[in-house]
C-alpha positions in Angstrom: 18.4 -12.0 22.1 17.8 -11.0 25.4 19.1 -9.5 28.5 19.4 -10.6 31.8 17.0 -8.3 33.2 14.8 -9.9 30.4 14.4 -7.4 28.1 14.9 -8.1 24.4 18.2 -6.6 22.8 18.3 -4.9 19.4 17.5 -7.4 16.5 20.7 -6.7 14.9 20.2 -6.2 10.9 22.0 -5.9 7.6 20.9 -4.2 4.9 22.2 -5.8 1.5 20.8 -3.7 -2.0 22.5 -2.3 -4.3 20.7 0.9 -4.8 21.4 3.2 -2.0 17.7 4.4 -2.4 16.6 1.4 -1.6 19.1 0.6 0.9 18.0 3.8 3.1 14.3 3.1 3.1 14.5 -0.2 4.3 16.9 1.2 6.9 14.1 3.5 7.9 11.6 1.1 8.1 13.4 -1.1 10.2 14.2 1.3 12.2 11.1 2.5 13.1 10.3 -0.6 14.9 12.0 -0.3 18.6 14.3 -3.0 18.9 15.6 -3.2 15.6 19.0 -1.7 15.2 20.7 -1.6 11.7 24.4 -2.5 11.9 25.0 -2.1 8.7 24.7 -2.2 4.9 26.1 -3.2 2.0 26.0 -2.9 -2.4 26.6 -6.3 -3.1 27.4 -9.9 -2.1 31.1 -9.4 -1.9 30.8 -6.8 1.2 27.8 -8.0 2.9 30.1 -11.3 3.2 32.8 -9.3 4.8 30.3 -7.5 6.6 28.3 -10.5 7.8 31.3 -12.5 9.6 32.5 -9.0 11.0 29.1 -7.6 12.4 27.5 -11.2 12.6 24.2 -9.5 12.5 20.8 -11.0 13.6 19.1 -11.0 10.2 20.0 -10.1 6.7 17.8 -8.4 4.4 18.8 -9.5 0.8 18.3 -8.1 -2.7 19.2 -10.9 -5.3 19.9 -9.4 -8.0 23.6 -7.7 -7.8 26.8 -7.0 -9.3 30.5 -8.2 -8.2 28.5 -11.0 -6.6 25.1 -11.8 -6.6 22.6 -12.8 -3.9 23.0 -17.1 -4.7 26.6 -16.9 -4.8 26.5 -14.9 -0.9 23.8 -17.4 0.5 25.7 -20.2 -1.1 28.9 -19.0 1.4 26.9 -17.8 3.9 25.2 -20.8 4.6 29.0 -22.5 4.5 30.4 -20.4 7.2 28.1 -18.7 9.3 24.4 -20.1 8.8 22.2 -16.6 9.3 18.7 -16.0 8.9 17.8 -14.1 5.5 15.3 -12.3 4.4 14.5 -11.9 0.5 13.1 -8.6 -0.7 12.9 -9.2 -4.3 11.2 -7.8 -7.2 7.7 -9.8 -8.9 9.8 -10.3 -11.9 12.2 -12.7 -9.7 10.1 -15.0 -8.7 11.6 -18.2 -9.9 14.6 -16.6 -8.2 12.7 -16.5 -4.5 12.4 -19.9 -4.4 16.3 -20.9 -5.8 17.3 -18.4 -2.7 14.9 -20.5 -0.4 16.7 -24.0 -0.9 19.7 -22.0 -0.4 18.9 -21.6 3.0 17.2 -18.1 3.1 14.0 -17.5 5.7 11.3 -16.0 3.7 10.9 -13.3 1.1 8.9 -10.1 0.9 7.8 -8.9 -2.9 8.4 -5.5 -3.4 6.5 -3.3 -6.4 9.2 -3.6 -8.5 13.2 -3.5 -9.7 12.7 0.1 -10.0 13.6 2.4 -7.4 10.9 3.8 -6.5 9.1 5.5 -3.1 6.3 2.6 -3.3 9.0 0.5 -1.9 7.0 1.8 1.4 4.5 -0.4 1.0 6.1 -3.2 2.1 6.7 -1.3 5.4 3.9 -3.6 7.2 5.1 -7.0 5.9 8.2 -6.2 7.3 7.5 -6.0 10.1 5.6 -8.8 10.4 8.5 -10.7 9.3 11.2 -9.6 11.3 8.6 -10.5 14.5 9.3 -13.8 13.7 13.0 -13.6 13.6 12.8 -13.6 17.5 10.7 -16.6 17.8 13.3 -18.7 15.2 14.3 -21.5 17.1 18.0 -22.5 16.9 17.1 -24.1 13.3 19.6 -25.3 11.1 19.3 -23.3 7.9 22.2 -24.8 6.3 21.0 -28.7 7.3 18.0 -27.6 5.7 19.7 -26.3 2.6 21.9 -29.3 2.5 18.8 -31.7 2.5 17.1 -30.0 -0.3 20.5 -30.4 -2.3 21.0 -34.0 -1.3 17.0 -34.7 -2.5 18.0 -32.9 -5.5 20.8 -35.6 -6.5 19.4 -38.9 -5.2 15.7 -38.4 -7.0 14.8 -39.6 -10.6 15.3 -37.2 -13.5 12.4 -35.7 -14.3 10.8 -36.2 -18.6 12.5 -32.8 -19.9 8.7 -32.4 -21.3 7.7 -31.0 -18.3 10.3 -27.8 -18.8 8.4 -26.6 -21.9 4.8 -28.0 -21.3 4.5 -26.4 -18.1 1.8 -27.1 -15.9 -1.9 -25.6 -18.2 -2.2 -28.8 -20.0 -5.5 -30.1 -18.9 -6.3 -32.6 -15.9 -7.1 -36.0 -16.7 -6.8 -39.4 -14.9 -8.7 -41.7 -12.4 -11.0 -39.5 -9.6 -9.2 -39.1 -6.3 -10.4 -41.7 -3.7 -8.3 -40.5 -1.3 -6.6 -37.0 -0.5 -3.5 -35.5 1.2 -3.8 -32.0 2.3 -0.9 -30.4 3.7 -0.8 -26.6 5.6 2.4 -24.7 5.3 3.7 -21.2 6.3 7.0 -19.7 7.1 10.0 -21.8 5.7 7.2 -23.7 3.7 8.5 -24.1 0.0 11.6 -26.2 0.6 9.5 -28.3 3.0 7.3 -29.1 1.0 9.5 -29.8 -1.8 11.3 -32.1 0.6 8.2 -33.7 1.5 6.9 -34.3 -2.2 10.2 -35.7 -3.6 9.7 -38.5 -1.4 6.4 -39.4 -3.3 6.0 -41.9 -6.2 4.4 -40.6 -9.7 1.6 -43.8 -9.2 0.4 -42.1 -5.7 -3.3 -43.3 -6.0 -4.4 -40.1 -4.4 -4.7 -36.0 -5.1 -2.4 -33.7 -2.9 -3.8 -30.3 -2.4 -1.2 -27.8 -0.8 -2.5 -24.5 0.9 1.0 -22.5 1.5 0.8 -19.2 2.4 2.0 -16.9 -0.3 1.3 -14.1 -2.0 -0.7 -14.6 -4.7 1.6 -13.8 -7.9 4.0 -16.3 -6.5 2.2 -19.8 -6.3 1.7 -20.3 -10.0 5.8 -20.0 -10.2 5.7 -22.4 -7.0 3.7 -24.9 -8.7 6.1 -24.3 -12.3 9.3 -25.1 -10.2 7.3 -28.1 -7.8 6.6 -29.7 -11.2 10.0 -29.8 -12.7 11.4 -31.5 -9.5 9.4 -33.8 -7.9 8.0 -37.1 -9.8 4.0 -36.2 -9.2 2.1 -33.8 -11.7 2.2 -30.2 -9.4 -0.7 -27.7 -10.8 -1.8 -24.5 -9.6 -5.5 -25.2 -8.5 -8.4 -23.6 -11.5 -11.8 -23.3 -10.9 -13.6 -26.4 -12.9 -10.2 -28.8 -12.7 -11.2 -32.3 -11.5 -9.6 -34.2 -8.7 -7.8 -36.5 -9.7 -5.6 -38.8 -8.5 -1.4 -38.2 -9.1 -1.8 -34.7 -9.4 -0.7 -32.3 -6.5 -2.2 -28.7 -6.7 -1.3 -25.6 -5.1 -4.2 -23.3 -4.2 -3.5 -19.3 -5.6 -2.7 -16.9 -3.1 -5.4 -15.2 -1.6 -7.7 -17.7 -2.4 -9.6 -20.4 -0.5 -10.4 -23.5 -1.8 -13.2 -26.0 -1.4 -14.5 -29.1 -3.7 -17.5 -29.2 -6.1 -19.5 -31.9 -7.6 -19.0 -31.9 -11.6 -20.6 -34.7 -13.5 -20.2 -37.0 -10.0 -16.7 -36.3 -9.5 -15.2 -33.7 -7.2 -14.1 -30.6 -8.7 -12.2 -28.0 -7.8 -14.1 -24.5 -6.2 -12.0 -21.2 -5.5 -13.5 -18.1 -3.6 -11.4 -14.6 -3.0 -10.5 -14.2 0.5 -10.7 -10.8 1.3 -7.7 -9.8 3.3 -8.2 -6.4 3.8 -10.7 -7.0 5.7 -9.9 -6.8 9.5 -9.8 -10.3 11.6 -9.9 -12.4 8.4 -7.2 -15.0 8.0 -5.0 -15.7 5.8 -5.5 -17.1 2.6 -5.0 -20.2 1.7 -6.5 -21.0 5.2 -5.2 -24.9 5.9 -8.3 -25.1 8.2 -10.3 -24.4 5.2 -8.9 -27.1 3.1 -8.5 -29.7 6.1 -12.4 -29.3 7.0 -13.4 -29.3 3.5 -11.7 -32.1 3.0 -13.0 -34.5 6.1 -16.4 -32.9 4.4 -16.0 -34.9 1.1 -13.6 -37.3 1.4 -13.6 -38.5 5.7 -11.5 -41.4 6.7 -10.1 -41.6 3.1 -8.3 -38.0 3.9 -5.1 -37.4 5.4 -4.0 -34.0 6.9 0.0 -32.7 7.5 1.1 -29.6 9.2 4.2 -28.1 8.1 6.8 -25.3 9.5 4.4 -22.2 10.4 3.8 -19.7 13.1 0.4 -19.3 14.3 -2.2 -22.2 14.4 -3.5 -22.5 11.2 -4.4 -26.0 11.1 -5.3 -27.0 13.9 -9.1 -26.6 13.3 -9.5 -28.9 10.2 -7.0 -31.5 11.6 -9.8 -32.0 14.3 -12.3 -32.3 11.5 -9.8 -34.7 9.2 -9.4 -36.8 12.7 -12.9 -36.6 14.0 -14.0 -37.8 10.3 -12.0 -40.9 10.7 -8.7 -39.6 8.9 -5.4 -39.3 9.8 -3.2 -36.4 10.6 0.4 -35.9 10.6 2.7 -32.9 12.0 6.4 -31.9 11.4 8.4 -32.1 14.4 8.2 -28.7 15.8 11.7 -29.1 17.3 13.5 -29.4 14.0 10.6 -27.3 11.8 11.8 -23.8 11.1 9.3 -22.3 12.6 7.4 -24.6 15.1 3.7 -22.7 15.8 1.5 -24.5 13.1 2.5 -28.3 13.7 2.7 -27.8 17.3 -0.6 -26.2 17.7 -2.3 -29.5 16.0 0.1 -31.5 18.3 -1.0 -29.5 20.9 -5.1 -30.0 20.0 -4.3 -33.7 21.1 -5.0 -35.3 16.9 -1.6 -36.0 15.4 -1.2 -39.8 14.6 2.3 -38.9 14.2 5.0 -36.5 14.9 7.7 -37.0 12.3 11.0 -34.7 11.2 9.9 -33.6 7.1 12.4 -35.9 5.7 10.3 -39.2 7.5 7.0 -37.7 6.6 6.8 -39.1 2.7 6.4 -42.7 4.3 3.0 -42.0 6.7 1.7 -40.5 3.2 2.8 -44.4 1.4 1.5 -46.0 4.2 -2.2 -44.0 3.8 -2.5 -44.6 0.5 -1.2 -48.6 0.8 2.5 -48.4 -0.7 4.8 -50.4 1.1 6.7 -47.6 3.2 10.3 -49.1 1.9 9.5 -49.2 -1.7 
């Protein structure tokens, strides 16, 4: 997306809602960035296909919820026949629906107020931006390889007990202390990554996962709902008070940071609101948090991963999980979907291993002592 002279062309966009409210406000706030050009928009799935393979636009912006046809069914043929980035901008209410969109091969997603039309719609104006920045540094990723994987993982893993789709995830936290602990830092194409990476993991682990993805807030507790219905291990959203135990993965809340307690000799779980308004402070969960925190308690027995992610979150506590005695493990940044995150640990000179998500499952075996082909 560049000239010759080296100037960047327009990001080319297309606008897919089915309210024409929402539809020209997006437009606008696109449009005020220079070097985003809207080609052109559509009501529903149906004519942002036909607009897609006519226009082959940059980027897609994506409501899901349409008539005629609906966002899943567009991805689903998308993905088939012309693999394009997509951005969700969905609703709060939808947020099981985010995360179906993401193993169908969509980008990221953007929460917006709500399904009403309504002017605070605007507020999403800087997250937008944000996210359509990283558009231009999206390697030449293959969405629909990654779509395909997540469907193939779907079919080959063991059913999980139909309990789990009416208990949910509050029941409490019991088992064996953790004696050793996986953390794992994710960003930008995160949730289907990590899903990857967890279905490759036995329910008799022998050690606690703790995931810091960055997310908003209202959406991790329906990460860790859908995380627990599909892979074998227990997935929680991390509590204040919960124990860590082993065979249990949690997912720390958006905007939070987490660290570990000591509760009756075992380590606990500790929670403090990161306060993002604030200018200069990070995002929240902060994988450098939980990495350092983690070489703090738990030192050679830890092991860190770095996922897909722009930026360098990471690389910090991976020198603390390596410098501790641990081990540390990075996506290959040449097939991640975004490469910043594992190769600026690659880059700090720690990583044990450089492996493509799908391989990553058998460094975690070989940690905890599982034989890597069982």
């Amino acid at each position: 997306m560049s000239t010759s002279a080296g100037t960047p062309t327009p990001l080319r966009v297309l606008v897919v809602d089915d309210s024409a409210y929402n539809r020209q406000t997006i437009t606008a706030m696109l449009e005020a960035n220079s070097g985003v050009h809207v080609v052109g928009r559509a009501v529903d799935g149906k004519e942002a296909l036909q607009k897609a393979f006519e226009l082959e636009p940059d980027l897609i912006t994506l409501d899901l919820e349409m008539p005629e046809m609906d966002g899943f069914a567009f991805l689903r043929l998308l993905m088939a026949r012309r693999p394009t980035p997509v951005l969700i901008i969905s609703g709060y209410a939808a947020r099981e629906n985010v995360f179906r969109a993401l193993d169908l091969g969509a980008l990221d997603f953007i929460a917006k107020p709500g399904r009403q039309i309504s002017p605070e719609l605007k507020v999403i104006e800087d997250e937008l931006r944000s996210k359509i920045g990283l558009v231009r540094r999206l390697q030449s990723v293959r969405l629909k390889q990654r779509a395909d994987s997540v469907a193939q993982q779907r079919r080959v893993t063991q059913s999980i007990k139909l309990a789990r789709e009416t208990t949910g995830t509050r029941e409490p936290i019991t088992g064996a202390s953790a004696q050793r602990i996986v953390v794992v830092g994710s960003s930008t194409g995160g949730p289907p990554t990590v899903q990857q990476l967890l279905r490759g993991l036995p329910t008799e682990l022998g050690a606690a996962v703790i995931i810091a993805q960055h997310m908003p807030a209202r959406f991790t507790r329906a990460f860790a709902n859908r995380l627990n219905r599909v892979v074998d291990l227990r997935v929680v959203e991390a509590e204040v008070g919960q124990p860590v135990v082993e065979n249990v993965v949690y997912v720390i809340p958006g905007g939070y940071n987490l660290s570990f307690g000591d509760e009756g000799g075992r380590a606990s779980v500790k929670l403090e609101v990161v306060e993002r308004s604030k200018k200069g402070v990070a995002l929240a969960p902060s994988a450098d948090h939980l990495f350092t925190e983690a070489a703090r308690v738990w030192g050679d027995r830890s092991c860190a991963i770095v996922l897909t992610g722009m930026g360098n979150d990471g690389s910090v506590g991976a020198s603390a999980v390596k410098r501790a005695g641990g081990r540390v493990y990075a996506e290959d940044p040449n097939r991640a979907v975004m490469p910043g995150m594992p190769q600026a640990v690659i880059d700090a000179g720690v990583v044990d291993r450089v492996l493509p998500v799908e391989n990553l499952h058998k460094m975690v075996k070989d940690f905890v002592g599982i034989p890597i082909d069982s």
